[in-house]
DOTI-401899 format. One record per residue (C-alpha): residue in one letter; z negated, x negated, y; residue number from 1. Coordinates in steps of 0.2 Angstrom, whole numbers, plus 2048, in hexadecimal, padded with zeros to 3 digits. Each point is the difference from the previous one (the first is absolute). Example, Ala and Ser with C-alpha at 12.3 -4.5 7.8 and 13.67 -1.06 7.14 Angstrom:
! DOTI-401899
@aa = A | up = 7D9 | east = 7C2 | north = 7EA | i = 1
@aa = S | up = 803 | east = 7FA | north = 811 | i = 2
END
This chain:
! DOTI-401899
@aa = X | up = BBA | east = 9C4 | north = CF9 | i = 1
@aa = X | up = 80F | east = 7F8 | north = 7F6 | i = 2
@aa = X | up = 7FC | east = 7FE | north = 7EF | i = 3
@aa = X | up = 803 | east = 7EC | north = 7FD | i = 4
@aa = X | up = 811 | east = 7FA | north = 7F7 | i = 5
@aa = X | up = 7F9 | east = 7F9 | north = 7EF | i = 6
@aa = X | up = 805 | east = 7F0 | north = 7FD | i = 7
@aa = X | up = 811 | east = 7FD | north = 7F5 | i = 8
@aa = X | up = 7F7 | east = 7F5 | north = 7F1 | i = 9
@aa = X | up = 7ED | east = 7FD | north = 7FE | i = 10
@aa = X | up = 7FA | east = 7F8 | north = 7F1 | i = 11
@aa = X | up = 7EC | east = 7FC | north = 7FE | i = 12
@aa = X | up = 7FA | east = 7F5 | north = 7F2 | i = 13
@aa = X | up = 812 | east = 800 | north = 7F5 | i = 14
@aa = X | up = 801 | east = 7F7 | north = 7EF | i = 15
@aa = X | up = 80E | east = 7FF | north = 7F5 | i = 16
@aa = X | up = 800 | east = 7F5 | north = 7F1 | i = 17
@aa = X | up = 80C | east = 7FE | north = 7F0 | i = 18
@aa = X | up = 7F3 | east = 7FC | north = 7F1 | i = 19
@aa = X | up = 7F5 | east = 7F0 | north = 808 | i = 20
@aa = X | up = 80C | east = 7FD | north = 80F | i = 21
@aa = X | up = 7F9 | east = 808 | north = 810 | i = 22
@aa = X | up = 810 | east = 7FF | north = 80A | i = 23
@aa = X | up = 7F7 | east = 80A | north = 80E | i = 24
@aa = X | up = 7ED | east = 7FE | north = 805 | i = 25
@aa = X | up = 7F8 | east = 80C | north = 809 | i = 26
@aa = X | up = 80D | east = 802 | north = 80F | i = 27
@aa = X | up = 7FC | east = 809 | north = 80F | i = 28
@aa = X | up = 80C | east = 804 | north = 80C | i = 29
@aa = X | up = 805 | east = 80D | north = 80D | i = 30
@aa = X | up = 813 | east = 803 | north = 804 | i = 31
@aa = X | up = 803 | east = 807 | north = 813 | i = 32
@aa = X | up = 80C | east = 811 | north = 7FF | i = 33
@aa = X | up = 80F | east = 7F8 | north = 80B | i = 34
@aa = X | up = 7FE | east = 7EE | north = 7FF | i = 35
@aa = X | up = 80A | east = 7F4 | north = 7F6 | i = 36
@aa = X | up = 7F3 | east = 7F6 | north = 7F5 | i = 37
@aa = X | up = 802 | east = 7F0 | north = 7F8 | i = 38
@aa = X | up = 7F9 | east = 7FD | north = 7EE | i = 39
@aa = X | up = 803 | east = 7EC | north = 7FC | i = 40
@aa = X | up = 7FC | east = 7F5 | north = 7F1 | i = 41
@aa = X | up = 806 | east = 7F6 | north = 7F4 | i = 42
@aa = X | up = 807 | east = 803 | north = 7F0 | i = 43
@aa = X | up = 7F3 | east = 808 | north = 7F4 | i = 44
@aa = X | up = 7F6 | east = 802 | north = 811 | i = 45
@aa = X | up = 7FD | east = 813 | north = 7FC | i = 46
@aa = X | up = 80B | east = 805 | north = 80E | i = 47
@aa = X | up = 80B | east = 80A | north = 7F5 | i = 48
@aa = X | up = 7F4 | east = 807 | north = 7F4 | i = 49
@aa = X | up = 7F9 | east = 808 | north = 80D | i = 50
@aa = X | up = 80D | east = 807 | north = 809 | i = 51
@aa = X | up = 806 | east = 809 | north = 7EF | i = 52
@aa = X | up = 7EE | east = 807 | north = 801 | i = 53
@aa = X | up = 805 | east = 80A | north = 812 | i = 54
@aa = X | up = 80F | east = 806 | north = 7FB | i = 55
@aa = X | up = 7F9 | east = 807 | north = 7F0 | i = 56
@aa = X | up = 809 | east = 7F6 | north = 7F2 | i = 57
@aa = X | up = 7EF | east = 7FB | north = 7FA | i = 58
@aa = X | up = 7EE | east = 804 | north = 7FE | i = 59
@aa = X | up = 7F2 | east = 7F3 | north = 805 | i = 60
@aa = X | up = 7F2 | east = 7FD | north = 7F4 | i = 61
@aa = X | up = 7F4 | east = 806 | north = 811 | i = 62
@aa = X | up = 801 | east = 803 | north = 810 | i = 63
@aa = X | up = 806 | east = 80C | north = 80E | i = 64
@aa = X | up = 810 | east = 802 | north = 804 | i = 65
@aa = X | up = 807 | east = 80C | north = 80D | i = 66
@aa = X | up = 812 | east = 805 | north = 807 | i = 67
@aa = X | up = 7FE | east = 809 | north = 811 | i = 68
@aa = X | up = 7F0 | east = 804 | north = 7FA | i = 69
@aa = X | up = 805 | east = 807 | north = 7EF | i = 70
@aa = X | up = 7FC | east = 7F8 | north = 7F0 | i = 71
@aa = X | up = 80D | east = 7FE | north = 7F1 | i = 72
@aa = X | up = 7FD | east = 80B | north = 7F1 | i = 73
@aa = X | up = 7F8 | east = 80E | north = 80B | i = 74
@aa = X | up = 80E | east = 80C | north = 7F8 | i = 75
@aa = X | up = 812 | east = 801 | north = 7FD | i = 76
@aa = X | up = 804 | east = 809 | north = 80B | i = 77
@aa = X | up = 7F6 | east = 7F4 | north = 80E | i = 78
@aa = X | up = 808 | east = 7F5 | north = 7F9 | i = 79
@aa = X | up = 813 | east = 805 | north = 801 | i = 80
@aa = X | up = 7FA | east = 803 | north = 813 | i = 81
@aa = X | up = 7FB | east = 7EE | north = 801 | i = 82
@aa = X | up = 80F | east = 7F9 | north = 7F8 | i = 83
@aa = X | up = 80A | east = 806 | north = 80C | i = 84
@aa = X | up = 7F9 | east = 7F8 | north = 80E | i = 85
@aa = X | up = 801 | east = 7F0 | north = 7FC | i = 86
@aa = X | up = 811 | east = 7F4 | north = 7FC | i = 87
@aa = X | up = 7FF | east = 7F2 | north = 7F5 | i = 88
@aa = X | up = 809 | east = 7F0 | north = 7FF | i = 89
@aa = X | up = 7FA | east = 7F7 | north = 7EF | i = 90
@aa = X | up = 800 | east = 7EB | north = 7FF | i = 91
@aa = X | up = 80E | east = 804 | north = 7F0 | i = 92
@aa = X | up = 808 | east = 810 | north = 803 | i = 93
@aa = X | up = 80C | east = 807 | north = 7F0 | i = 94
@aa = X | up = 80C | east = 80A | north = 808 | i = 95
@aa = X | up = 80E | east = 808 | north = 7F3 | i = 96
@aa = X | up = 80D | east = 7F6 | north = 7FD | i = 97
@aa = X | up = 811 | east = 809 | north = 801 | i = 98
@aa = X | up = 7FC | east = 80C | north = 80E | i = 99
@aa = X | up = 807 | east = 7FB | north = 810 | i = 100
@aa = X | up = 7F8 | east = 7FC | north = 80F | i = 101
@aa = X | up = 802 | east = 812 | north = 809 | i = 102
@aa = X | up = 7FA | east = 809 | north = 7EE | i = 103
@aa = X | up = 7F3 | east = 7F3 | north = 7FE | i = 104
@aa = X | up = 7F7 | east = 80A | north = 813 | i = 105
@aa = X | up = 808 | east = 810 | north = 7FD | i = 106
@aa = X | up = 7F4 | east = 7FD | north = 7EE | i = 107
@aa = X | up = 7F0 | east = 7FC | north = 808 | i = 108
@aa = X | up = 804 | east = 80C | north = 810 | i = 109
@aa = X | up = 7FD | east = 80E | north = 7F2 | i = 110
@aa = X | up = 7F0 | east = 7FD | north = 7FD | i = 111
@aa = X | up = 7FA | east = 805 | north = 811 | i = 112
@aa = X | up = 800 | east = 811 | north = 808 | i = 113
@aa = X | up = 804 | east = 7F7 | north = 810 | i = 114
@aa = X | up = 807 | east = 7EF | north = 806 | i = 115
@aa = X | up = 80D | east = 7F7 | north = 807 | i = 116
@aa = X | up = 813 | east = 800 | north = 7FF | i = 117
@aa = X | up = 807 | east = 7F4 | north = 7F4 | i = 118
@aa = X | up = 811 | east = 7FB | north = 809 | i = 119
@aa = X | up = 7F2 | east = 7FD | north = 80F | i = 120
@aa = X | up = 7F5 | east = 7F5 | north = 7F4 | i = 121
@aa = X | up = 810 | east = 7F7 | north = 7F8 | i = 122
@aa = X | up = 807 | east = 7FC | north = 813 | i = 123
@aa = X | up = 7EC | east = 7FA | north = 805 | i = 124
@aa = X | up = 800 | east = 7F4 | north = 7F3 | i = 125
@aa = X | up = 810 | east = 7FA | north = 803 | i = 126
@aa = X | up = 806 | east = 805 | north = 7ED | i = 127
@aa = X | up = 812 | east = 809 | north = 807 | i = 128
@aa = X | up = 80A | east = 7F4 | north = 7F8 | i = 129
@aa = X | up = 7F9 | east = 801 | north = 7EF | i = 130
@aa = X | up = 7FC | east = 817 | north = 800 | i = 131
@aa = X | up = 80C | east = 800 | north = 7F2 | i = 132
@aa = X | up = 7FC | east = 7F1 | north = 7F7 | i = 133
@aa = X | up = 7F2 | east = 7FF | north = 7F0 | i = 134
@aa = X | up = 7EF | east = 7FB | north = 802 | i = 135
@aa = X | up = 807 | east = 7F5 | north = 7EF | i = 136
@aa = X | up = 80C | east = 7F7 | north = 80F | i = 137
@aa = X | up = 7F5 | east = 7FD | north = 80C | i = 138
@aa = X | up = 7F9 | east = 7EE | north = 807 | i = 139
@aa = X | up = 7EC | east = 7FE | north = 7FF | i = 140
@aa = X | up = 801 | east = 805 | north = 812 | i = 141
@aa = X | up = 80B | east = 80D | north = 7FF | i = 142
@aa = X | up = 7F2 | east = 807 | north = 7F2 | i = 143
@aa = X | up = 7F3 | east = 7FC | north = 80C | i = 144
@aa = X | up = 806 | east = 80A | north = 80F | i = 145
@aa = X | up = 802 | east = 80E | north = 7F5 | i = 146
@aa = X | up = 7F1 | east = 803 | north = 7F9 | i = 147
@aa = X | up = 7F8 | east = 7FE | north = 813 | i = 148
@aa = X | up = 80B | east = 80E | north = 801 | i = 149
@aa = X | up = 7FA | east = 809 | north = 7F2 | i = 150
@aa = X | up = 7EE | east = 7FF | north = 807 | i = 151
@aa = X | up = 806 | east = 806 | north = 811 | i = 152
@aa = X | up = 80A | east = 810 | north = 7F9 | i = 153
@aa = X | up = 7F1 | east = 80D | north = 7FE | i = 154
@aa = X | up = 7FB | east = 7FC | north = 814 | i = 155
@aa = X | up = 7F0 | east = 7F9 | north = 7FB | i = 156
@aa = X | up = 7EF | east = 7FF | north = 80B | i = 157
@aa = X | up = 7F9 | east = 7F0 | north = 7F5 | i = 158
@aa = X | up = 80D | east = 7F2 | north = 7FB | i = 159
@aa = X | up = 7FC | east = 7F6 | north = 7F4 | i = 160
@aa = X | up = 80D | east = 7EF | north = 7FF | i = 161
@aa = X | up = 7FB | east = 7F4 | north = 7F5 | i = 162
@aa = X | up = 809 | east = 7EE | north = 807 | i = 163
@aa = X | up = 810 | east = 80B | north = 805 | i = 164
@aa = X | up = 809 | east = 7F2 | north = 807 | i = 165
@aa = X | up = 7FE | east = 7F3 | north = 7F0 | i = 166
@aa = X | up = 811 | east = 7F8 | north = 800 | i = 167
@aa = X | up = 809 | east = 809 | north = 80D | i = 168
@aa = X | up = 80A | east = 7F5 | north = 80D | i = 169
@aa = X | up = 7FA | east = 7FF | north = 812 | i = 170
@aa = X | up = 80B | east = 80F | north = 806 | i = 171
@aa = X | up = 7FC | east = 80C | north = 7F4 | i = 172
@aa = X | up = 7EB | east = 7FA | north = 802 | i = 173
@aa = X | up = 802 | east = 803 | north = 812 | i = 174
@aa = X | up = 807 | east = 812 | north = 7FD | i = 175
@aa = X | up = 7F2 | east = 804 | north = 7F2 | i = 176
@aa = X | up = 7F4 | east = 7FC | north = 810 | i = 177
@aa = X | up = 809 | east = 80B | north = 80C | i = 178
@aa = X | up = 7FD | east = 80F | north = 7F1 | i = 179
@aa = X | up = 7EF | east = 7FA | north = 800 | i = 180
@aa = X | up = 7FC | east = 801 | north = 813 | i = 181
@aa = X | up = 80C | east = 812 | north = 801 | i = 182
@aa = X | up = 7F4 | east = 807 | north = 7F2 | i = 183
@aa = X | up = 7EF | east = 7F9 | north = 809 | i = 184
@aa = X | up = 807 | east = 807 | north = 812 | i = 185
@aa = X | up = 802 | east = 812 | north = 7F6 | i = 186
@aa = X | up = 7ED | east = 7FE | north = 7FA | i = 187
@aa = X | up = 804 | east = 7FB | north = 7EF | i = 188
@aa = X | up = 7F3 | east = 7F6 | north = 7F8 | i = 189
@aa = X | up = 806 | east = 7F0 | north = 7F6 | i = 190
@aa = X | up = 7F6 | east = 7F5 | north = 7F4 | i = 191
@aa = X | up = 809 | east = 7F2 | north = 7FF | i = 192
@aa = X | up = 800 | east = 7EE | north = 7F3 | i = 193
@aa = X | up = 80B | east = 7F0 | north = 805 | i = 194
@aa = X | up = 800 | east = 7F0 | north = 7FC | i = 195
@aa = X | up = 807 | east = 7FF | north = 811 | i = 196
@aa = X | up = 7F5 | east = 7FA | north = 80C | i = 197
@aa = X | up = 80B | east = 802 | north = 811 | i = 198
@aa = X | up = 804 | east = 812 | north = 7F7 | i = 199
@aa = X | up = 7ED | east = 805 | north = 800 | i = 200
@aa = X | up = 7FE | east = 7FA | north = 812 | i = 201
@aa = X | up = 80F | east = 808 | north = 809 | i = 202
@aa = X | up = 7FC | east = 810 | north = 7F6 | i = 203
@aa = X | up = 7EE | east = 803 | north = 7FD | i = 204
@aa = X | up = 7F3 | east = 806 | north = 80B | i = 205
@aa = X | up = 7F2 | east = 7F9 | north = 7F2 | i = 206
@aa = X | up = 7FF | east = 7F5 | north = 7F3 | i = 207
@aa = X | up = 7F5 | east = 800 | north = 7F0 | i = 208
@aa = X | up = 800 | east = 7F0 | north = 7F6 | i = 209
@aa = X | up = 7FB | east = 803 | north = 7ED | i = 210
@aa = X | up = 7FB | east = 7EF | north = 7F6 | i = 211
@aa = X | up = 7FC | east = 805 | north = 7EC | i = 212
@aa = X | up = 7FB | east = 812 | north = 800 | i = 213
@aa = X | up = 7F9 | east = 7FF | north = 813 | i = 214
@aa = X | up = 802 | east = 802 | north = 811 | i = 215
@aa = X | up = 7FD | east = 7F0 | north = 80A | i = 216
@aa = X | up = 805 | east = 805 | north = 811 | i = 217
@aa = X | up = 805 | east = 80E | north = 80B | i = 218
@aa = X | up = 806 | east = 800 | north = 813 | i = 219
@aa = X | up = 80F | east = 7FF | north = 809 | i = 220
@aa = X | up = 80C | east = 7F3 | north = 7FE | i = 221
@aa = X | up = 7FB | east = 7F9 | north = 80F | i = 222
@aa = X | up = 7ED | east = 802 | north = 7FC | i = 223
@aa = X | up = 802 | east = 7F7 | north = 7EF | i = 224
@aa = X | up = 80B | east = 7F0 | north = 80A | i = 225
@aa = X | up = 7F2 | east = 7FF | north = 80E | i = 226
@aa = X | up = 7F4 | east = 7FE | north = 7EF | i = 227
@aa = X | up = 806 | east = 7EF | north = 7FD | i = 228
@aa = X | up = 804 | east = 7FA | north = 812 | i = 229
@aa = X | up = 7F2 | east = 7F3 | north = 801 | i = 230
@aa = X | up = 801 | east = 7FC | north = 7ED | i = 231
@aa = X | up = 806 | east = 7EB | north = 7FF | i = 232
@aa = X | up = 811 | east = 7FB | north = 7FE | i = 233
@aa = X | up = 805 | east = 813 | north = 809 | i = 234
@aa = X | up = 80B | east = 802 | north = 80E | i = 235
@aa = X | up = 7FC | east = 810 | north = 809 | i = 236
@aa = X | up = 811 | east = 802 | north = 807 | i = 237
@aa = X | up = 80A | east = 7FE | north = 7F0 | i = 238
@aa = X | up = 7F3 | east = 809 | north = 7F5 | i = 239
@aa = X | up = 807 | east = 80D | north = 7F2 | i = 240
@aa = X | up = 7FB | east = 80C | north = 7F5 | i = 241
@aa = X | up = 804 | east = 7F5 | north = 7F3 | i = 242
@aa = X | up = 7F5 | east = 7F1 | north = 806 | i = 243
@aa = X | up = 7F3 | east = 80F | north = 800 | i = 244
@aa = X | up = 804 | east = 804 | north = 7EC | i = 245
@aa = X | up = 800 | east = 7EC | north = 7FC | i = 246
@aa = X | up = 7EB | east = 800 | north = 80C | i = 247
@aa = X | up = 7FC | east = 80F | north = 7F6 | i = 248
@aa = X | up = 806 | east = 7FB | north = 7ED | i = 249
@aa = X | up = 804 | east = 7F1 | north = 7FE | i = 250
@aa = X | up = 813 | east = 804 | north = 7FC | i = 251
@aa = X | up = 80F | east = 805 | north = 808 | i = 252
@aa = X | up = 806 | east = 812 | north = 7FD | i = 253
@aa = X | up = 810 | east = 7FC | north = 7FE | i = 254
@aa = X | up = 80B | east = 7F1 | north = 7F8 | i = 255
@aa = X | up = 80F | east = 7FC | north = 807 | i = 256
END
């Protein structure tokens, strides 16, 4: 008999809280190894919070939490193991400011025994132009598409991409997909947050939407549509993931 994949992320019963503030309430979630997953929410949802509790940046107050079935903490070395499975692409990312583009990879390629080839990354992301330039000199997209690179150097099995594509033009959003869906094809797990709500359906094969501290809802993004079909004032045909958000919390996830 095949021993079962474990799931990529499980969380049971997760709290983090800063002093009085519970900014995530008992969360309970499983993450499928190979699928790209959705986490959406509004500003000060809890979205973030909790994704810096899977990659390890913080501790919860209580709760599980479990990486390819391994908890954080269990030793260093476990740990290092751990590290170099995953690829992170943080919300604010501080990349040095005087290394070039191709030092900047060559930088972050070092840390992992294995990876990816950095002129590959660079011509990926579509950074050729700027390989030579500083970070210090590079537009907000530019800076964007690196650190999606930066998270992709180390050939990670979980992708964590917290709204990669905030304020990148429409070409450049379009090629972060195409990394995306290459990564999924290659059985990389992504986890990923958008305010973005075409983004989340094109690319996500579920959808978790997380309201102060909790998960509300959980399906595909065609499940959650189908779950305000009949509500008044909805067209079925023209439905969205964001008419969903506005049903579930009143609000919309993103202003324009």
């Amino acid at each position: 008999m095949t021993a079962s994949v474990p799931n990529a992320i499980r969380c049971s019963g997760l709290v983090v809280a800063y002093d009085d503030f519970i900014a995530v309430d008992g969360l309970d979630l499983e993450i499928r190894t190979g699928e790209c997953f959705g986490l959406l929410g509004a500003n000060g949802a809890g979205k973030t919070t909790a994704v810096e509790v899977f990659e390890g940046l913080i501790p919860p107050r209580s709760g599980l939490v479990e990486i390819f079935g391994q908890h954080w903490g269990e030793s260093g070395r476990a740990d290092r193991r751990l590290r170099h499975r995953l690829g992170v692409a943080l919300q604010e990312t501080r990349l040095p400011d005087k290394l070039t583009v191709f030092e900047t990879l060559r930088l972050f390629r070092s840390f992992f025994d294995d990876g990816r080839d950095v002129e590959e990354l660079i011509a990926l992301l579509g950074l050729e132009e700027k390989r030579n330039a500083r970070v210090m000199n590079l537009s907000g997209g530019q800076r964007q598409r690196l650190v999606v690179a930066c998270a992709l150097v180390g050939a990670p099995d979980l992708l964590f991409l917290d709204e990669p594509t905030t304020g990148l033009d429409p070409h450049a959003r379009q090629n972060i997909w195409r990394v995306i869906d290459d990564r999924k094809k290659l059985g990389c797990t992504v986890l990923l947050t958008t305010h973005y709500m075409e983004e989340a359906a094109h690319l996500c094969d579920r959808v978790g939407i997380i309201d102060h501290g909790k998960l509300i809802a959980l399906d595909t993004p065609t499940g959650l549509i189908r779950l305000i079909e009949s509500e008044p004032g909805v067209n079925p045909a023209e439905a969205t993931l964001d008419d969903v958000f506005v049903h579930l919390t009143g609000k919309r996830l993103r202003n324009e």
